[in-house]
MDAnalysis code that builds the backbone (N, CA, C; Angstrom):
import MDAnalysis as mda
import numpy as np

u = mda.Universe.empty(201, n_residues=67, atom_resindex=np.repeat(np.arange(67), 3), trajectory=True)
u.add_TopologyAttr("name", ["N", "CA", "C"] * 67)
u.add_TopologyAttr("resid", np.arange(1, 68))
u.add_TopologyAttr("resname", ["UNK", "UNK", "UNK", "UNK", "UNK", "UNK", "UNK", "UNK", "UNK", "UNK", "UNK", "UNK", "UNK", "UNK", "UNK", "UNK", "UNK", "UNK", "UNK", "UNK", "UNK", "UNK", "UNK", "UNK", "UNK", "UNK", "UNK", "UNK", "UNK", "UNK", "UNK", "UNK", "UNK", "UNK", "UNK", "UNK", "UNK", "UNK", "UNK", "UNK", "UNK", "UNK", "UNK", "UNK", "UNK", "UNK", "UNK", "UNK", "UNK", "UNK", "UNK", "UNK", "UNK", "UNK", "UNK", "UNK", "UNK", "UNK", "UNK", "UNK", "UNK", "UNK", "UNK", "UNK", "UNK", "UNK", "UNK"])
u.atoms.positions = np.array([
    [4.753, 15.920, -20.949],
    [4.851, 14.797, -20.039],
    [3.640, 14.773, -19.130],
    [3.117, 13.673, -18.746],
    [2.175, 13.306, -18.069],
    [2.433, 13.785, -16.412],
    [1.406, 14.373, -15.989],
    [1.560, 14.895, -14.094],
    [1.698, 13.259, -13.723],
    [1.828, 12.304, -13.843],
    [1.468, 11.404, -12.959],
    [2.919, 11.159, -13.014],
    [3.542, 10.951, -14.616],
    [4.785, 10.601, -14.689],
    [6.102, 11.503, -13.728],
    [5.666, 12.497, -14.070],
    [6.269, 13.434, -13.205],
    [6.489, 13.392, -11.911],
    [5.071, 13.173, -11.099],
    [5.029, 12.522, -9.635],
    [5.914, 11.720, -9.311],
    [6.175, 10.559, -10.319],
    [6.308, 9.649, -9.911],
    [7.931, 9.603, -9.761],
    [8.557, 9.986, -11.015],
    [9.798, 9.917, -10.994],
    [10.094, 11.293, -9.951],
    [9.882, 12.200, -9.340],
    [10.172, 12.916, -8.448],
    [10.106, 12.100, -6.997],
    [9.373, 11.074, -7.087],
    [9.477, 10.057, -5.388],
    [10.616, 9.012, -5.424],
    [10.737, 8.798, -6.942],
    [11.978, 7.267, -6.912],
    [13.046, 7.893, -7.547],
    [13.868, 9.190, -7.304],
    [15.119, 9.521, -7.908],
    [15.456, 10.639, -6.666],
    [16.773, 10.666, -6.532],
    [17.808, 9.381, -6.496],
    [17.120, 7.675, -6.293],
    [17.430, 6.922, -6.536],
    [17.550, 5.589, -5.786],
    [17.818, 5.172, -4.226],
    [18.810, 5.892, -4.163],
    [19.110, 5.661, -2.772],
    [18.394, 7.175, -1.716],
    [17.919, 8.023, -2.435],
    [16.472, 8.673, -1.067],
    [15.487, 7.568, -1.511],
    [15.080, 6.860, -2.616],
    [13.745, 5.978, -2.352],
    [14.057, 5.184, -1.276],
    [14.999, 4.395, -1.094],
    [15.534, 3.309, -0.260],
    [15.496, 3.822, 1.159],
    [16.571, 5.048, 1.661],
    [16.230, 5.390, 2.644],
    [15.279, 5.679, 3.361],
    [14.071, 5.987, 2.277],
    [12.937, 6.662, 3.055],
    [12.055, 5.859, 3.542],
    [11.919, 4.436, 2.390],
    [11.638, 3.167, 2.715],
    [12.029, 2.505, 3.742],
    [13.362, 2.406, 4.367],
    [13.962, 1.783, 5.455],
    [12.977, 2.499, 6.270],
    [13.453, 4.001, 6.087],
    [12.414, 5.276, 7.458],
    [10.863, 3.837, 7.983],
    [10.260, 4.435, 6.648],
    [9.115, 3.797, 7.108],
    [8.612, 2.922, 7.300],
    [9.585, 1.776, 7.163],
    [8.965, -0.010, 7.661],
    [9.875, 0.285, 9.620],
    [10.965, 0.470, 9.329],
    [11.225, 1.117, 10.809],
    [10.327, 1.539, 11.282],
    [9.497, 2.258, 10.967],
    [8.095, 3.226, 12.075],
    [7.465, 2.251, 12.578],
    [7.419, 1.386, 11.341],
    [6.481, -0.010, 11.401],
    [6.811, -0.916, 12.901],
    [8.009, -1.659, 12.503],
    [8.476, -2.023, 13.509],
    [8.441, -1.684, 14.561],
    [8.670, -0.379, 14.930],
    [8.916, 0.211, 16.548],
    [7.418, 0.481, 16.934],
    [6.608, 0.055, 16.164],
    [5.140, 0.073, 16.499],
    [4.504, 2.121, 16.541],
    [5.245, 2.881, 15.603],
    [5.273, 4.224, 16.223],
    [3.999, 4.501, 14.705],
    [3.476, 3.518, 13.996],
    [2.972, 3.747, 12.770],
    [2.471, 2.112, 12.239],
    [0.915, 2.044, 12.359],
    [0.348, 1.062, 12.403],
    [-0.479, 1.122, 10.864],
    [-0.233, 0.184, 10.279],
    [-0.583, -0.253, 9.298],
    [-2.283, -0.830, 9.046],
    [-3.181, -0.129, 8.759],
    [-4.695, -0.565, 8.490],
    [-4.741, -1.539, 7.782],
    [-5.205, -3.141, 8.105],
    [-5.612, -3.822, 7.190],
    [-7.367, -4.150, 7.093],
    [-7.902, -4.026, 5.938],
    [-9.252, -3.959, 5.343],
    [-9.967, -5.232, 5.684],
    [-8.525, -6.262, 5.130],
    [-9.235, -7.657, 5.241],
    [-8.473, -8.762, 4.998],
    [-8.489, -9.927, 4.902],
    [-7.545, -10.777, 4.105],
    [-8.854, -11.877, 3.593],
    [-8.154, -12.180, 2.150],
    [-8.963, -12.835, 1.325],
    [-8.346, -13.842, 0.740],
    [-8.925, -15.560, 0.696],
    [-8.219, -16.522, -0.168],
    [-8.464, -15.816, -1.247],
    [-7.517, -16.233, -2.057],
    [-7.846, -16.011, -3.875],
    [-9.250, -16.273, -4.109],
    [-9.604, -17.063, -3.810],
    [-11.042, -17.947, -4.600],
    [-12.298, -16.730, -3.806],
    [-11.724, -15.492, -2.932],
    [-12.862, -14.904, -2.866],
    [-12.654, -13.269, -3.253],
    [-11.367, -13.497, -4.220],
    [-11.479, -12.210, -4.734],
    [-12.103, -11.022, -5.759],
    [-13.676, -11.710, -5.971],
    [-14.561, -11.571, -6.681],
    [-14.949, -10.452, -5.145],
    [-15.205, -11.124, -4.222],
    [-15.769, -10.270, -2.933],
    [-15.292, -9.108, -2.323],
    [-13.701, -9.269, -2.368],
    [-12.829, -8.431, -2.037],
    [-13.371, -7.337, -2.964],
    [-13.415, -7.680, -4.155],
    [-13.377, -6.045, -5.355],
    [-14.616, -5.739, -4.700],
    [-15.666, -6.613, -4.135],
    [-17.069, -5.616, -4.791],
    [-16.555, -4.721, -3.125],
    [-16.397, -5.418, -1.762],
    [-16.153, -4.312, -1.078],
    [-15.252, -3.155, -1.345],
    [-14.164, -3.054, -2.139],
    [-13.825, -2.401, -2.646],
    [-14.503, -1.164, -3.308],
    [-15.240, -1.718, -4.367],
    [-16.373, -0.661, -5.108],
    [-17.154, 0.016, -4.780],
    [-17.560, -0.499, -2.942],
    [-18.624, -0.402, -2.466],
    [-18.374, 0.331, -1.280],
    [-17.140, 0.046, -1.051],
    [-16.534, 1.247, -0.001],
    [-16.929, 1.014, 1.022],
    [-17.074, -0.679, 1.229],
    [-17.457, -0.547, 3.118],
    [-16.038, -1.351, 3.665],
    [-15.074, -1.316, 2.705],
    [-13.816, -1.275, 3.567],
    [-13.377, 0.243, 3.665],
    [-11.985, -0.324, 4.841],
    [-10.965, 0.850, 4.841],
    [-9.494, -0.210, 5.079],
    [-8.770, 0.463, 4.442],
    [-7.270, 0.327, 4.825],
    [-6.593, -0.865, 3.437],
    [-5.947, -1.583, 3.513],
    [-5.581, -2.349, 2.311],
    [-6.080, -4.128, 2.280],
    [-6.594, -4.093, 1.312],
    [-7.177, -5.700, 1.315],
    [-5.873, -6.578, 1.172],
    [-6.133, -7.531, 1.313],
    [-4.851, -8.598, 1.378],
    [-5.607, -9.938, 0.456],
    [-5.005, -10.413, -0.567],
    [-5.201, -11.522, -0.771],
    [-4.089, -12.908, -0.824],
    [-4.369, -13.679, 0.138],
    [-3.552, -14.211, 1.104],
    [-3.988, -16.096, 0.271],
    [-3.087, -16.466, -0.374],
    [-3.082, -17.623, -0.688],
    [-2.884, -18.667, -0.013],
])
Protein backbone atom coordinates (compact mmCIF):
# COMPACT_ATOMS: atom_id res chain seq x y z
CA UNK A 1 0.00 0.00 0.00
CA UNK A 2 0.98 3.40 -0.86
CA UNK A 3 2.40 5.90 2.38
CA UNK A 4 0.14 8.48 1.07
CA UNK A 5 -2.84 6.08 1.07
CA UNK A 6 -2.13 5.16 4.40
CA UNK A 7 -1.89 8.84 5.63
CA UNK A 8 -4.73 9.45 4.41
CA UNK A 9 -7.15 6.95 5.54
CA UNK A 10 -5.52 7.24 9.12
CA UNK A 11 -6.96 11.24 9.16
CA UNK A 12 -10.64 10.32 7.75
CA UNK A 13 -11.49 7.07 9.91
CA UNK A 14 -13.64 7.00 12.06
CA UNK A 15 -15.96 9.48 10.22
CA UNK A 16 -17.16 11.02 13.00
CA UNK A 17 -13.23 12.02 14.59
CA UNK A 18 -12.93 13.58 10.87
CA UNK A 19 -16.08 15.64 11.57
CA UNK A 20 -15.31 16.51 15.02
CA UNK A 21 -12.00 17.68 14.43
CA UNK A 22 -13.32 19.69 11.57
CA UNK A 23 -16.04 21.38 13.70
CA UNK A 24 -12.63 21.89 16.28
CA UNK A 25 -11.11 23.82 13.60
CA UNK A 26 -13.52 26.15 11.70
CA UNK A 27 -14.55 26.96 15.52
CA UNK A 28 -10.84 28.29 16.06
CA UNK A 29 -11.74 30.07 12.97
CA UNK A 30 -14.62 31.74 14.16
CA UNK A 31 -13.55 32.75 17.66
CA UNK A 32 -10.80 34.47 15.72
CA UNK A 33 -8.16 32.19 18.00
CA UNK A 34 -6.66 30.86 14.34
CA UNK A 35 -6.45 33.05 11.28
CA UNK A 36 -6.54 31.77 8.02
CA UNK A 37 -3.63 33.16 5.33
CA UNK A 38 -5.06 34.17 2.15
CA UNK A 39 -2.36 34.47 -0.91
CA UNK A 40 -4.81 36.18 -3.10
CA UNK A 41 -8.11 36.08 -4.83
CA UNK A 42 -8.33 35.62 -8.53
CA UNK A 43 -11.28 35.94 -11.28
CA UNK A 44 -11.13 32.74 -13.25
CA UNK A 45 -9.99 34.57 -16.39
CA UNK A 46 -6.66 35.21 -14.37
CA UNK A 47 -5.88 31.89 -13.38
CA UNK A 48 -3.09 31.49 -15.78
CA UNK A 49 -1.42 34.22 -13.15
CA UNK A 50 -2.44 32.69 -10.08
CA UNK A 51 -0.37 29.29 -11.15
CA UNK A 52 2.67 31.16 -12.32
CA UNK A 53 2.75 32.91 -8.68
CA UNK A 54 2.30 29.76 -7.48
CA UNK A 55 5.42 28.21 -9.33
CA UNK A 56 7.22 31.08 -8.53
CA UNK A 57 6.67 31.20 -4.95
CA UNK A 58 6.11 34.83 -4.37
CA UNK A 59 2.88 33.89 -2.74
CA UNK A 60 2.10 32.54 0.71
CA UNK A 61 -1.02 31.12 2.18
CA UNK A 62 -3.99 29.77 -0.20
CA UNK A 63 -4.97 31.36 -3.56
CA UNK A 64 -8.63 31.77 -4.07
CA UNK A 65 -10.24 31.72 -7.34
CA UNK A 66 -13.30 33.69 -6.85
CA UNK A 67 -15.86 33.79 -9.77
Amino acid sequence: MCPSRQWSADHIRPPEQFTAHTAELFSLVEKGELSVRSGGRYPPAEAARAHTGIESRRTMGKLQLIP
